[in-house]
mmCIF file of the N, C-alpha and C atoms, coordinates in Angstrom:
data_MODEL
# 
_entry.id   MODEL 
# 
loop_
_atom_site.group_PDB 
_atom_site.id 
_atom_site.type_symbol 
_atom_site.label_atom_id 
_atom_site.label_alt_id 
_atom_site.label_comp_id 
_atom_site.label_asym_id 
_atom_site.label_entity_id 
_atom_site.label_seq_id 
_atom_site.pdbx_PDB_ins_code 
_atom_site.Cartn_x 
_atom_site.Cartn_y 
_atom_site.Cartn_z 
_atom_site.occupancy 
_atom_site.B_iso_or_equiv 
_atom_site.pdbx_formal_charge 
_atom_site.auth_seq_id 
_atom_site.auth_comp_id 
_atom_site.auth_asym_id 
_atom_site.auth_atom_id 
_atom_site.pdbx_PDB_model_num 
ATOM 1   N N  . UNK A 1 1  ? 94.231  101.713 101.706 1.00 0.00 ? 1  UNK A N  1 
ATOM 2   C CA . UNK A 1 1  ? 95.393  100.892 101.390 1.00 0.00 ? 1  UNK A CA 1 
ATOM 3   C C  . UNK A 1 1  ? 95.026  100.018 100.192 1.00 0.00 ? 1  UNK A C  1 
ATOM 4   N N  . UNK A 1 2  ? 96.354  100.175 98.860  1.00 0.00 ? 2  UNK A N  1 
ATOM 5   C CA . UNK A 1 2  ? 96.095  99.463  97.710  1.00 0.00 ? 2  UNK A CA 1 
ATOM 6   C C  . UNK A 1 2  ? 96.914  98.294  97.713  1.00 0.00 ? 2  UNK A C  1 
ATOM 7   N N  . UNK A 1 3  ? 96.663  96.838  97.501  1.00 0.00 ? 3  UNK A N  1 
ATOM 8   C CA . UNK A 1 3  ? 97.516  95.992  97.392  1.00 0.00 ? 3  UNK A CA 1 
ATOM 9   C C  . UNK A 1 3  ? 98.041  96.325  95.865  1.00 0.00 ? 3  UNK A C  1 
ATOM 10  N N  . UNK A 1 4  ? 99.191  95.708  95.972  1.00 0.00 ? 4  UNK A N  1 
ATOM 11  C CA . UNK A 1 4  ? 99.497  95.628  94.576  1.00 0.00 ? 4  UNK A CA 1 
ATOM 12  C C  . UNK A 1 4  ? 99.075  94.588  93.929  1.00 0.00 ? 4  UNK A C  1 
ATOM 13  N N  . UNK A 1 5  ? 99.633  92.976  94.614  1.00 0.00 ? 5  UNK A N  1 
ATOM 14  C CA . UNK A 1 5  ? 98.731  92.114  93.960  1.00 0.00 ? 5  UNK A CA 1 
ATOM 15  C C  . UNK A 1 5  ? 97.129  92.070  93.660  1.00 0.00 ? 5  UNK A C  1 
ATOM 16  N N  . UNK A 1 6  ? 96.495  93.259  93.939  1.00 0.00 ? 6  UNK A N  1 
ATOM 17  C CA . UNK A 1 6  ? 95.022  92.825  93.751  1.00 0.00 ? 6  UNK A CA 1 
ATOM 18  C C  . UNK A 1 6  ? 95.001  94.352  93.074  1.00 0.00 ? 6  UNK A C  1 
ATOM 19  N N  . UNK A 1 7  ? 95.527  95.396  92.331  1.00 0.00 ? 7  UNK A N  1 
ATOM 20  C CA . UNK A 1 7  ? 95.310  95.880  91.371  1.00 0.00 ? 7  UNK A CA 1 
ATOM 21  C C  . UNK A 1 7  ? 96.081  96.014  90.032  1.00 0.00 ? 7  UNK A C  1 
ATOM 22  N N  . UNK A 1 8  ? 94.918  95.680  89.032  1.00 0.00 ? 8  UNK A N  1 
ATOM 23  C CA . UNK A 1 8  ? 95.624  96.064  87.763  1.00 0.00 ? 8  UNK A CA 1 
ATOM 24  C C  . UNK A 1 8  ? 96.889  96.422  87.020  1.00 0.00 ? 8  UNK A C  1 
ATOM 25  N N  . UNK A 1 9  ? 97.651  96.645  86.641  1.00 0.00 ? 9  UNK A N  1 
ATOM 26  C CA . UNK A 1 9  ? 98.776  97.847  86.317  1.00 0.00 ? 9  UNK A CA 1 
ATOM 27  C C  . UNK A 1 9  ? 98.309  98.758  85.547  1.00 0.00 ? 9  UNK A C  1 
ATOM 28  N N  . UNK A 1 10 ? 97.368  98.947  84.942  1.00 0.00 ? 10 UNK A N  1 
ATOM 29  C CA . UNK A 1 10 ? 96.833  99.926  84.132  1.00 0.00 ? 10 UNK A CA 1 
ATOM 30  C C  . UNK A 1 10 ? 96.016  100.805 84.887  1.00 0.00 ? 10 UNK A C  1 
ATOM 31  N N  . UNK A 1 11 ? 95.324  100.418 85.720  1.00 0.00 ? 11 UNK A N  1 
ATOM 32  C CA . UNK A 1 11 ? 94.396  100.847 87.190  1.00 0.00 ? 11 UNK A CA 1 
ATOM 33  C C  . UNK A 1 11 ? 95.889  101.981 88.175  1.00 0.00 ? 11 UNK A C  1 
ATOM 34  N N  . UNK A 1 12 ? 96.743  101.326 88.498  1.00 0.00 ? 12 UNK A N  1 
ATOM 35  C CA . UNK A 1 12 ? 97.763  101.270 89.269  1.00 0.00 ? 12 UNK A CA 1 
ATOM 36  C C  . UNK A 1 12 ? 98.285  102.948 88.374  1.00 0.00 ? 12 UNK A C  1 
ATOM 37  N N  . UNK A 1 13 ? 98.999  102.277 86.844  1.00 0.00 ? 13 UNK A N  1 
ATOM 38  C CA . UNK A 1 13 ? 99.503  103.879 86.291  1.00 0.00 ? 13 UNK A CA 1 
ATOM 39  C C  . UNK A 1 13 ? 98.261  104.802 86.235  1.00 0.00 ? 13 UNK A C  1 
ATOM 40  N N  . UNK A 1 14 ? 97.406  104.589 86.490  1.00 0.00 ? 14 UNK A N  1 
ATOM 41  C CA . UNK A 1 14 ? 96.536  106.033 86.406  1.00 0.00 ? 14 UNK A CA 1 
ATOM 42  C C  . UNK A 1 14 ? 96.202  106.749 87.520  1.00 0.00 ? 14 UNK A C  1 
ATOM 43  N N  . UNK A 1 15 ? 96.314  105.754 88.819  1.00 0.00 ? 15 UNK A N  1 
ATOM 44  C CA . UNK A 1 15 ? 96.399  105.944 89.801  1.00 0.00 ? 15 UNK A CA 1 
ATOM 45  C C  . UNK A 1 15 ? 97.481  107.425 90.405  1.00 0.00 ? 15 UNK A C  1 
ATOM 46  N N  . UNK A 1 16 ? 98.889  106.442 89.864  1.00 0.00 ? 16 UNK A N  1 
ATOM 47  C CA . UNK A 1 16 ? 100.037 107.291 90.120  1.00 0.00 ? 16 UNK A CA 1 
ATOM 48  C C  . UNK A 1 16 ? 99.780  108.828 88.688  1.00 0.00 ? 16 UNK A C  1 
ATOM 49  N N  . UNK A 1 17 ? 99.639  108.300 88.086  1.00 0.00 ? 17 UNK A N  1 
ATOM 50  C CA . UNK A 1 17 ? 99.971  109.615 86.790  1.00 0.00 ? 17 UNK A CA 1 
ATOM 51  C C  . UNK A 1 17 ? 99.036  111.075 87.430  1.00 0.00 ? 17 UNK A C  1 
ATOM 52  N N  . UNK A 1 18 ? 97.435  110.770 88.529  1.00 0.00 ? 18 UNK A N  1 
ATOM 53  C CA . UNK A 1 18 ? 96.915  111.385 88.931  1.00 0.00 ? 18 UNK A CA 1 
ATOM 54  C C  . UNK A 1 18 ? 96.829  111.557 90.661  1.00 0.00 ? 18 UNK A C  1 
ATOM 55  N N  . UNK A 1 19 ? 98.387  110.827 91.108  1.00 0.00 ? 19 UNK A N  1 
ATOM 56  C CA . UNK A 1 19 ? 98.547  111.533 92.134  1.00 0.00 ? 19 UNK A CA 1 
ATOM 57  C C  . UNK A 1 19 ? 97.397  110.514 93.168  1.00 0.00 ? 19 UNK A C  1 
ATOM 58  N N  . UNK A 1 20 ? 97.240  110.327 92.888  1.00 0.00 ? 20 UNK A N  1 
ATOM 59  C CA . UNK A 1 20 ? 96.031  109.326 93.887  1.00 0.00 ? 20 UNK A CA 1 
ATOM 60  C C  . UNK A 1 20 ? 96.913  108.373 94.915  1.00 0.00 ? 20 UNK A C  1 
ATOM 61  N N  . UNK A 1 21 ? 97.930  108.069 94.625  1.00 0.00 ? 21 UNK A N  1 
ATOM 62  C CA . UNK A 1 21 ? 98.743  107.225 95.362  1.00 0.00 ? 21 UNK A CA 1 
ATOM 63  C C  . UNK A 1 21 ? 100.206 108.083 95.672  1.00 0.00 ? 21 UNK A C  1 
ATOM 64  N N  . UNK A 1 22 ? 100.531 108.228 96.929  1.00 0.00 ? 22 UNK A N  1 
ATOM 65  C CA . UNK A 1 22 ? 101.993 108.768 97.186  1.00 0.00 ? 22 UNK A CA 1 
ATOM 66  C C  . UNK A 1 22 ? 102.963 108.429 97.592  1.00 0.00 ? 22 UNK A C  1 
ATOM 67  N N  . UNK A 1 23 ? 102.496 107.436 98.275  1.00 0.00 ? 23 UNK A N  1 
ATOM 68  C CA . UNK A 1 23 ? 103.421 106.694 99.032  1.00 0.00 ? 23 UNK A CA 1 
ATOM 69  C C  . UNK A 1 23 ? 103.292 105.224 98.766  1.00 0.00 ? 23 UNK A C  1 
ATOM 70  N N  . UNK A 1 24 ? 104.312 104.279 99.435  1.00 0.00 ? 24 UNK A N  1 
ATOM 71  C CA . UNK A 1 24 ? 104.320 102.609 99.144  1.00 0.00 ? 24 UNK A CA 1 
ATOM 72  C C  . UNK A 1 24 ? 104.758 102.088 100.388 1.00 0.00 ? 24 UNK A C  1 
ATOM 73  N N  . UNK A 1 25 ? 104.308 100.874 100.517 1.00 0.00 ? 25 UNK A N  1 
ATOM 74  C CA . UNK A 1 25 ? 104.492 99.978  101.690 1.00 0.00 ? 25 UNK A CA 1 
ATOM 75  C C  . UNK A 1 25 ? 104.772 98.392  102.042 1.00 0.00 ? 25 UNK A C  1 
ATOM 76  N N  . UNK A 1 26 ? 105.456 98.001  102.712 1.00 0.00 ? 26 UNK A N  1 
ATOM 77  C CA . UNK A 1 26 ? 106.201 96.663  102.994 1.00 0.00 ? 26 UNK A CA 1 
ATOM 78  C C  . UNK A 1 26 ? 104.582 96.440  104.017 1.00 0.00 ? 26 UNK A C  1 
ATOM 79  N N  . UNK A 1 27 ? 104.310 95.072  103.335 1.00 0.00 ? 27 UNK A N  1 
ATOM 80  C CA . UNK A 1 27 ? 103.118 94.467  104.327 1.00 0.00 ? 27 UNK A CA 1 
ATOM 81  C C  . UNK A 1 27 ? 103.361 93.985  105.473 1.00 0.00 ? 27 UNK A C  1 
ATOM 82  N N  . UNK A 1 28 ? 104.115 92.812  105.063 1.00 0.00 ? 28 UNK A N  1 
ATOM 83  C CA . UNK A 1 28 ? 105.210 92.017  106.434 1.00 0.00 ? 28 UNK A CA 1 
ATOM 84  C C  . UNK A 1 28 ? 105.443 93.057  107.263 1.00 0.00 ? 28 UNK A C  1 
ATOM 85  N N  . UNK A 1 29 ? 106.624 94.016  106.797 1.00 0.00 ? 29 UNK A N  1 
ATOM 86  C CA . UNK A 1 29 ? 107.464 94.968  107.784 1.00 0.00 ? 29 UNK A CA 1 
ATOM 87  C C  . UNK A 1 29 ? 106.676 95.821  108.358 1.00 0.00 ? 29 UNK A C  1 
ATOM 88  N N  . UNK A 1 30 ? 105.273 96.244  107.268 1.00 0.00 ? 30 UNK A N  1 
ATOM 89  C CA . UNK A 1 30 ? 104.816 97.387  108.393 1.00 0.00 ? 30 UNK A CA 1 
ATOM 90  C C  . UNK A 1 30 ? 105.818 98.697  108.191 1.00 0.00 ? 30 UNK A C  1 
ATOM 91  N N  . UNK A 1 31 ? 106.446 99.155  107.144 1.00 0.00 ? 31 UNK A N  1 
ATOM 92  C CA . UNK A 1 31 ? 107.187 99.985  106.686 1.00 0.00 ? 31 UNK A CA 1 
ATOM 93  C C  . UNK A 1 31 ? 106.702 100.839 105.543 1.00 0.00 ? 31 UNK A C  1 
ATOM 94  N N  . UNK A 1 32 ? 106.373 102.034 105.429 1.00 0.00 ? 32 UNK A N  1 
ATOM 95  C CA . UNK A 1 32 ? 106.191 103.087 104.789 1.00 0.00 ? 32 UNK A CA 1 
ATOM 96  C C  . UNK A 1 32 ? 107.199 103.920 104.021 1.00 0.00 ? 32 UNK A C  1 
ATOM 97  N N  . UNK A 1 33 ? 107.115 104.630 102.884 1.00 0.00 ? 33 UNK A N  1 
ATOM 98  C CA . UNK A 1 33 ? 108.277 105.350 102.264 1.00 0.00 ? 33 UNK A CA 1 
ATOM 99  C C  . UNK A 1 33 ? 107.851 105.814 100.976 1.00 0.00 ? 33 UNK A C  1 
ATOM 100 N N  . UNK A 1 34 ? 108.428 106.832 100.358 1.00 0.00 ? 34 UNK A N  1 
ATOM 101 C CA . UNK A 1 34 ? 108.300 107.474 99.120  1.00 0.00 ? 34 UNK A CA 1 
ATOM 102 C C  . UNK A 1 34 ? 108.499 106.394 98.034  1.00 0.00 ? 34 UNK A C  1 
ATOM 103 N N  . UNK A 1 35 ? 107.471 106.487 96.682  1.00 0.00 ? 35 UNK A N  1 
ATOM 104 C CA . UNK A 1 35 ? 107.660 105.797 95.342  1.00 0.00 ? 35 UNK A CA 1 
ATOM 105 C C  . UNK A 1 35 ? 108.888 105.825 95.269  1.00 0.00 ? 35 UNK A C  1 
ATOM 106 N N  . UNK A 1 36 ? 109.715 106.724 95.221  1.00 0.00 ? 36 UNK A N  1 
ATOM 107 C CA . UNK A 1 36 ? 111.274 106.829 94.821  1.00 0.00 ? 36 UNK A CA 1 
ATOM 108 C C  . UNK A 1 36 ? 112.461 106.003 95.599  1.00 0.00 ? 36 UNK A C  1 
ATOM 109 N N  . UNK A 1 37 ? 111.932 105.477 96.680  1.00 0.00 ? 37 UNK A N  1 
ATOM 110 C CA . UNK A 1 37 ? 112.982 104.880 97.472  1.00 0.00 ? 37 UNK A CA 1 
ATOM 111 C C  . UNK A 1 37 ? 113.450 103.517 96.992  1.00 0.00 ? 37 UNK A C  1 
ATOM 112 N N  . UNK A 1 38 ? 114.531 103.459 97.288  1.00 0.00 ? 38 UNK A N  1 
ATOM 113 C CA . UNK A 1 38 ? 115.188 102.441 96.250  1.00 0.00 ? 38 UNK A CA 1 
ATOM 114 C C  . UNK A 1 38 ? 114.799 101.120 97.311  1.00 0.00 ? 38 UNK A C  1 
ATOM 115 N N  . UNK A 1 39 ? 114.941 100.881 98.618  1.00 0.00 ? 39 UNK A N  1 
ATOM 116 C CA . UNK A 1 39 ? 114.738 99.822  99.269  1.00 0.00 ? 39 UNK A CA 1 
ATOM 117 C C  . UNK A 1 39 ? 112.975 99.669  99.127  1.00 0.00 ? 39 UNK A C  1 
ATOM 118 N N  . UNK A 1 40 ? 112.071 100.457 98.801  1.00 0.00 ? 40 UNK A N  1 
ATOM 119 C CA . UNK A 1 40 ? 110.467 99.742  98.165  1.00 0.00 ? 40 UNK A CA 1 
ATOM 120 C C  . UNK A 1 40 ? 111.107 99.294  96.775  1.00 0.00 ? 40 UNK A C  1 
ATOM 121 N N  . UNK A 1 41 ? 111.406 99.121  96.328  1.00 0.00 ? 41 UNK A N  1 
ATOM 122 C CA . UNK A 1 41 ? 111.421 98.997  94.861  1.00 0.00 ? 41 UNK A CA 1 
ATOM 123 C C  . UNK A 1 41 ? 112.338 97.662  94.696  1.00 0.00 ? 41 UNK A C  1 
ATOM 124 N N  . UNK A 1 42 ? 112.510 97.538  96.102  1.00 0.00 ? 42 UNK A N  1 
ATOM 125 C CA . UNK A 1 42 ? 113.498 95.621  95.735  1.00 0.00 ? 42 UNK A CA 1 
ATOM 126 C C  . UNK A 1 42 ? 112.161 94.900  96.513  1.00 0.00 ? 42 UNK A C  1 
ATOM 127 N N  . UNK A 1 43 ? 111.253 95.742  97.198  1.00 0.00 ? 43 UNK A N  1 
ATOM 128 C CA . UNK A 1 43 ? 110.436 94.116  97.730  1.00 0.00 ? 43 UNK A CA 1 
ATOM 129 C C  . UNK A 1 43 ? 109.404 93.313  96.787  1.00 0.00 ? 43 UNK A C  1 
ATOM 130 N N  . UNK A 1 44 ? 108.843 92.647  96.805  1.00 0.00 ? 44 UNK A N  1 
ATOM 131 C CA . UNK A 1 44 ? 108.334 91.395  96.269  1.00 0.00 ? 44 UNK A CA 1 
ATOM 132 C C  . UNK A 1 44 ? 106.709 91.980  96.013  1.00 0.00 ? 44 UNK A C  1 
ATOM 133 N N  . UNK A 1 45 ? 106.379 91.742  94.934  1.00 0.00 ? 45 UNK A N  1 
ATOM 134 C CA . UNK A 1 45 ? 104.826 92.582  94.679  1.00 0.00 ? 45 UNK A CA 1 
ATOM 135 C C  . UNK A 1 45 ? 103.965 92.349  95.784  1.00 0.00 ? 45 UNK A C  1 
ATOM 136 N N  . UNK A 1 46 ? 103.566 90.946  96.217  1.00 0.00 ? 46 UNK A N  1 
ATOM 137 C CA . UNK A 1 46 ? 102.474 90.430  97.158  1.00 0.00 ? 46 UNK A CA 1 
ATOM 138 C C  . UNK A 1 46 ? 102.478 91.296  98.377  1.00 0.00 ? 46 UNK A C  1 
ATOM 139 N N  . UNK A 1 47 ? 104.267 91.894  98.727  1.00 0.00 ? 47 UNK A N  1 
ATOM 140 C CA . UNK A 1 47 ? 103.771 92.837  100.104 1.00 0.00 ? 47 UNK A CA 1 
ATOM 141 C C  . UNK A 1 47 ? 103.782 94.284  99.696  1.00 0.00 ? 47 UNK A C  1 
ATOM 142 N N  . UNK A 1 48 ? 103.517 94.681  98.262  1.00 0.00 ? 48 UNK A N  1 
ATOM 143 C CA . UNK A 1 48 ? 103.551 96.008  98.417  1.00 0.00 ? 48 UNK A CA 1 
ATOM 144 C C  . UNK A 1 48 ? 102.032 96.772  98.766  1.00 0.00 ? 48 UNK A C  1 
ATOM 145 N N  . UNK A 1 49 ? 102.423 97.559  99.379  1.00 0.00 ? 49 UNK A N  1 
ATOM 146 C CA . UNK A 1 49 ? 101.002 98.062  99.373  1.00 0.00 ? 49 UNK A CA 1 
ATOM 147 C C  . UNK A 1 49 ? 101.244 99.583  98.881  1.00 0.00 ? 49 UNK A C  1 
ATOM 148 N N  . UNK A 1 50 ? 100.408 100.205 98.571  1.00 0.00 ? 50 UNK A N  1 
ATOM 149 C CA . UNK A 1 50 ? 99.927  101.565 98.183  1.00 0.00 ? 50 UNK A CA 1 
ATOM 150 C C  . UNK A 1 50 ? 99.251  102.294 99.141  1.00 0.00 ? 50 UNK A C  1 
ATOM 151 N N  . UNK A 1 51 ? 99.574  103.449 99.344  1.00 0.00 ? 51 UNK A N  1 
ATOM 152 C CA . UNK A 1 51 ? 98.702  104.658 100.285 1.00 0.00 ? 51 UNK A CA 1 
ATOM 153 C C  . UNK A 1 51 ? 98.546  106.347 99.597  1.00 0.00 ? 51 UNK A C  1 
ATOM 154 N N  . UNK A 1 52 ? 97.589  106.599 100.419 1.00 0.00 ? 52 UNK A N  1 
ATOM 155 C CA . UNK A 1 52 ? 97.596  108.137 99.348  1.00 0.00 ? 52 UNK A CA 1 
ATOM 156 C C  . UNK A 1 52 ? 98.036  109.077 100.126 1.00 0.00 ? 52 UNK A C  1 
ATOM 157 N N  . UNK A 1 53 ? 98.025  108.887 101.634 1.00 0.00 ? 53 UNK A N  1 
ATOM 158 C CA . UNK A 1 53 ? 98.562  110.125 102.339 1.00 0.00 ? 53 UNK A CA 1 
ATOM 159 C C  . UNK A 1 53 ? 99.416  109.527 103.659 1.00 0.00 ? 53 UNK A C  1 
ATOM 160 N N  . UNK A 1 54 ? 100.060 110.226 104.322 1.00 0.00 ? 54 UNK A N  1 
ATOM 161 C CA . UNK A 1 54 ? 101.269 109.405 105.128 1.00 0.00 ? 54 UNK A CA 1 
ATOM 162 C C  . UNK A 1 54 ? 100.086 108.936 106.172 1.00 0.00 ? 54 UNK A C  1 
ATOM 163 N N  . UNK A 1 55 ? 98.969  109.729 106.961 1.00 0.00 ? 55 UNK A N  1 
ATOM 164 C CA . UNK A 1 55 ? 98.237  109.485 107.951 1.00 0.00 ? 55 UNK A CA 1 
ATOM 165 C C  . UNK A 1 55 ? 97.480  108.345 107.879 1.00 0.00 ? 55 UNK A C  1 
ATOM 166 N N  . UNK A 1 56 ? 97.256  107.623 106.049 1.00 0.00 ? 56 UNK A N  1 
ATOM 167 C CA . UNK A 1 56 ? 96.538  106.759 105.730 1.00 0.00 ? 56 UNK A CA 1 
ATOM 168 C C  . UNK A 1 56 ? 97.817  105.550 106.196 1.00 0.00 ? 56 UNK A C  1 
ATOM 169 N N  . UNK A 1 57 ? 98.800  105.620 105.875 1.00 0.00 ? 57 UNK A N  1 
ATOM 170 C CA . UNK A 1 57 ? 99.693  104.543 106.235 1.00 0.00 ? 57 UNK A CA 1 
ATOM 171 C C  . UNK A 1 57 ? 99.917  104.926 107.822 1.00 0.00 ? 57 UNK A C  1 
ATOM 172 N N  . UNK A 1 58 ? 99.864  105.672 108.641 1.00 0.00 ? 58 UNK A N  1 
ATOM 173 C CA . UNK A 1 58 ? 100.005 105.683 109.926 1.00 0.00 ? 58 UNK A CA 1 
ATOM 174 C C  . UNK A 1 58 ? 98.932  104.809 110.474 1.00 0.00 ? 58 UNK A C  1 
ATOM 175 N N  . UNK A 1 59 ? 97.362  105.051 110.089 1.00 0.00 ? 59 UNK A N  1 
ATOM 176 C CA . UNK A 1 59 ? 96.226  104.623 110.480 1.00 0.00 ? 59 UNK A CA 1 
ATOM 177 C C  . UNK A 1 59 ? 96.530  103.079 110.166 1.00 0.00 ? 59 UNK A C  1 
ATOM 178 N N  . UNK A 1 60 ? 97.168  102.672 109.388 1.00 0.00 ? 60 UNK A N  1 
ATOM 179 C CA . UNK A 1 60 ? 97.178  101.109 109.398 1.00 0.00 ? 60 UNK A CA 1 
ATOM 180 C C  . UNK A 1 60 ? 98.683  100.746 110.078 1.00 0.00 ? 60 UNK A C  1 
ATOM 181 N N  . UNK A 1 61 ? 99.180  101.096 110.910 1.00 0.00 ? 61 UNK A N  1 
ATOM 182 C CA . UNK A 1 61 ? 100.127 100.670 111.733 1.00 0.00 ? 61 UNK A CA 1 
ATOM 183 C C  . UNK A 1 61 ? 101.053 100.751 110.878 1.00 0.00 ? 61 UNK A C  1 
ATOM 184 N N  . UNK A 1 62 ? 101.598 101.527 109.866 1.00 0.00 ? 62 UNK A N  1 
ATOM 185 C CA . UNK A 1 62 ? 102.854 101.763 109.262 1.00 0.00 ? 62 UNK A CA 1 
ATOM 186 C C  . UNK A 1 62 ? 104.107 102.459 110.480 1.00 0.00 ? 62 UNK A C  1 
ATOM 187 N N  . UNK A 1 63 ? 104.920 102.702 109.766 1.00 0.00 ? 63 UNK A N  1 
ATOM 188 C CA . UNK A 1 63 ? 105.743 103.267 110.426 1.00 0.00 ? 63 UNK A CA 1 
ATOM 189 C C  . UNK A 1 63 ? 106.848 103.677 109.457 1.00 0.00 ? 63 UNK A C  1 
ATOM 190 N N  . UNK A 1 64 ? 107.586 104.731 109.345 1.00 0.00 ? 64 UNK A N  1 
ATOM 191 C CA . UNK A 1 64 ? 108.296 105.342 108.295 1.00 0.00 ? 64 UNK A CA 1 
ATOM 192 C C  . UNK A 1 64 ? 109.214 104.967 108.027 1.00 0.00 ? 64 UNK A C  1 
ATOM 193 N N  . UNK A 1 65 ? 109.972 105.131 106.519 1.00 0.00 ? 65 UNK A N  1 
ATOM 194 C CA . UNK A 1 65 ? 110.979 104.448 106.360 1.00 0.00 ? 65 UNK A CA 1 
ATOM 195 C C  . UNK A 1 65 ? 112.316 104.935 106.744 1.00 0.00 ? 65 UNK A C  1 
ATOM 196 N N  . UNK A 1 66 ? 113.311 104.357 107.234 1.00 0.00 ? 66 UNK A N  1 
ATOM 197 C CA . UNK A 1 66 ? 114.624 105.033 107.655 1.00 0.00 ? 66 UNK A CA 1 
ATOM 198 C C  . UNK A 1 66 ? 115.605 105.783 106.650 1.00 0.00 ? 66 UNK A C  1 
ATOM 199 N N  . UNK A 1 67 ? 115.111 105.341 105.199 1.00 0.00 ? 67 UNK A N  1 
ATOM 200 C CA . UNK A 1 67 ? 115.829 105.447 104.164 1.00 0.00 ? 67 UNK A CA 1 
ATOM 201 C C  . UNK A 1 67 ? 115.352 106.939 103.268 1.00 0.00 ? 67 UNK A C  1 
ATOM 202 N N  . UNK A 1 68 ? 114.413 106.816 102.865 1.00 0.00 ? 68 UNK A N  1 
ATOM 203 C CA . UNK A 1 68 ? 113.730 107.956 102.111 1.00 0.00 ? 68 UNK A CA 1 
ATOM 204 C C  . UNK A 1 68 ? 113.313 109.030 103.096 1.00 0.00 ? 68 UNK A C  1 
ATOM 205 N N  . UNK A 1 69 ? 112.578 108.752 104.343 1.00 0.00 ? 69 UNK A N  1 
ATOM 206 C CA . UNK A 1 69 ? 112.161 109.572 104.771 1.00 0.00 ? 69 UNK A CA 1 
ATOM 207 C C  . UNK A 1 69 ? 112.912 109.734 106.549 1.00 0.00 ? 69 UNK A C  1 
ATOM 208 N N  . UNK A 1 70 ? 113.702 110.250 106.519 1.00 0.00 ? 70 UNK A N  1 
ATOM 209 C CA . UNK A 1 70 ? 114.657 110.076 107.469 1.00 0.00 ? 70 UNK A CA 1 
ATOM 210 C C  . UNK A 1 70 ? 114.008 111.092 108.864 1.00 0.00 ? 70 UNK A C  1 
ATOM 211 N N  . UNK A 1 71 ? 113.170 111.887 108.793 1.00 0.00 ? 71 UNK A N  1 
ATOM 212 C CA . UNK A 1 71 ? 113.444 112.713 109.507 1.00 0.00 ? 71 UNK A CA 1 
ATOM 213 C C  . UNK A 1 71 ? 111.868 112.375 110.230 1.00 0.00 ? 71 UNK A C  1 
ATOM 214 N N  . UNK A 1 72 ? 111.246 112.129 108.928 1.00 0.00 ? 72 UNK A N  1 
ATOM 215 C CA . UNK A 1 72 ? 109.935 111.213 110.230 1.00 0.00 ? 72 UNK A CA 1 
ATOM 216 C C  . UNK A 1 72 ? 110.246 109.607 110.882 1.00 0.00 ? 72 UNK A C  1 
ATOM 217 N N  . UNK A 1 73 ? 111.236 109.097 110.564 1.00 0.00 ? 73 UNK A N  1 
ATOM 218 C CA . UNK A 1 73 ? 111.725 108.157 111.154 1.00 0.00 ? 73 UNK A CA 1 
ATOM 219 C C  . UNK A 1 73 ? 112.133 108.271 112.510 1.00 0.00 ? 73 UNK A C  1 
ATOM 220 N N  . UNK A 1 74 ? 112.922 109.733 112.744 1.00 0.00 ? 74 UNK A N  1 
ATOM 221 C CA . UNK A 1 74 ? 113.520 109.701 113.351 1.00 0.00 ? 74 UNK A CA 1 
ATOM 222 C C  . UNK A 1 74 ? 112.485 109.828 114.570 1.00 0.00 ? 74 UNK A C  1 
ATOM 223 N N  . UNK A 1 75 ? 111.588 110.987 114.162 1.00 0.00 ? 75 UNK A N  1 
ATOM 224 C CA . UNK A 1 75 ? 110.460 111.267 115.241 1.00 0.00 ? 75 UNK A CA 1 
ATOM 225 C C  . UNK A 1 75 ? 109.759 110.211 115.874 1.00 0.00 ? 75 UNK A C  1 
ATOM 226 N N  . UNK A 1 76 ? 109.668 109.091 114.560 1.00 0.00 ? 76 UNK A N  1 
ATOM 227 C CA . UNK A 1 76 ? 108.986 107.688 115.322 1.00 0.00 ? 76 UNK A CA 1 
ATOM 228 C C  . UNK A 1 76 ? 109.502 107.331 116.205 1.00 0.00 ? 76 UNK A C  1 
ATOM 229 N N  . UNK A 1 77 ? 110.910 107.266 116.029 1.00 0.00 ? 77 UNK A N  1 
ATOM 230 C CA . UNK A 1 77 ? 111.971 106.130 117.046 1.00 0.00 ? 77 UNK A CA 1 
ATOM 231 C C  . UNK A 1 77 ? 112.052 106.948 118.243 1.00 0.00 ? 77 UNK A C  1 
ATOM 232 N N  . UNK A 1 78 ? 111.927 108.536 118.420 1.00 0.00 ? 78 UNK A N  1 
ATOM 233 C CA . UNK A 1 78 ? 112.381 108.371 119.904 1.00 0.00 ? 78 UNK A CA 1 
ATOM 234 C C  . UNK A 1 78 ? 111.355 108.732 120.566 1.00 0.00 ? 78 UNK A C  1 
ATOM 235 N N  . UNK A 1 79 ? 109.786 108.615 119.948 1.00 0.00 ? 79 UNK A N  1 
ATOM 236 C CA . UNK A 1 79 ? 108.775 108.315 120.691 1.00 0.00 ? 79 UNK A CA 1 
ATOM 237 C C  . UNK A 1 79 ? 109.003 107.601 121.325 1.00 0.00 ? 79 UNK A C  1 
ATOM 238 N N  . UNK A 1 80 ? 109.806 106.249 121.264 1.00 0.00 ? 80 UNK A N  1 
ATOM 239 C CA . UNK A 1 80 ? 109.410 105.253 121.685 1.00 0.00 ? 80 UNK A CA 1 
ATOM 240 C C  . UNK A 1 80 ? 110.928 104.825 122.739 1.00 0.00 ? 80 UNK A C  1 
ATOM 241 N N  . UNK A 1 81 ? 111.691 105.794 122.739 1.00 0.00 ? 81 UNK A N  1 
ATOM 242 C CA . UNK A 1 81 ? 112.628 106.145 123.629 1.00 0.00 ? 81 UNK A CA 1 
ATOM 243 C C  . UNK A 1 81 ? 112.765 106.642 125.035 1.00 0.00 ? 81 UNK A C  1 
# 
């Protein structure tokens, strides 16, 4: 897990340009989701975090986003049903 506030942006685009990072994450929320999702892209730098594979954001208590990734969301929620 990459904070955003504690890397670079130049570190950060080389990161992404080589695929090293795939996914993004709400710290507070504990919410996971694709670079492309429009609800990561309104939160606040200090809680973003960075991950490279979904299992790496599972392993830190993520949980998927309802928005981008709908269909592992869904699997989360009725685990717990």
């Amino acid at each position: 897990m990459i904070k955003h506030s504690e890397i670079p942006d130049s570190d950060l685009r080389d990161k992404l340009r080589h695929r090293e990072i795939c996914f993004g994450g709400n710290l507070k929320l504990k919410i996971y989701g694709t670079l492309s999702c429009s609800s990561g892209r309104k939160m606040k730098r200090e809680n973003r975090v960075f991950f490279s594979t979904e299992k790496e954001a599972i392993a830190n208590g993520f949980r998927p986003c309802g928005h981008c990734m709908k269909d592992q969301y869904k699997k989360w929620k009725n685990a717990f049903i």
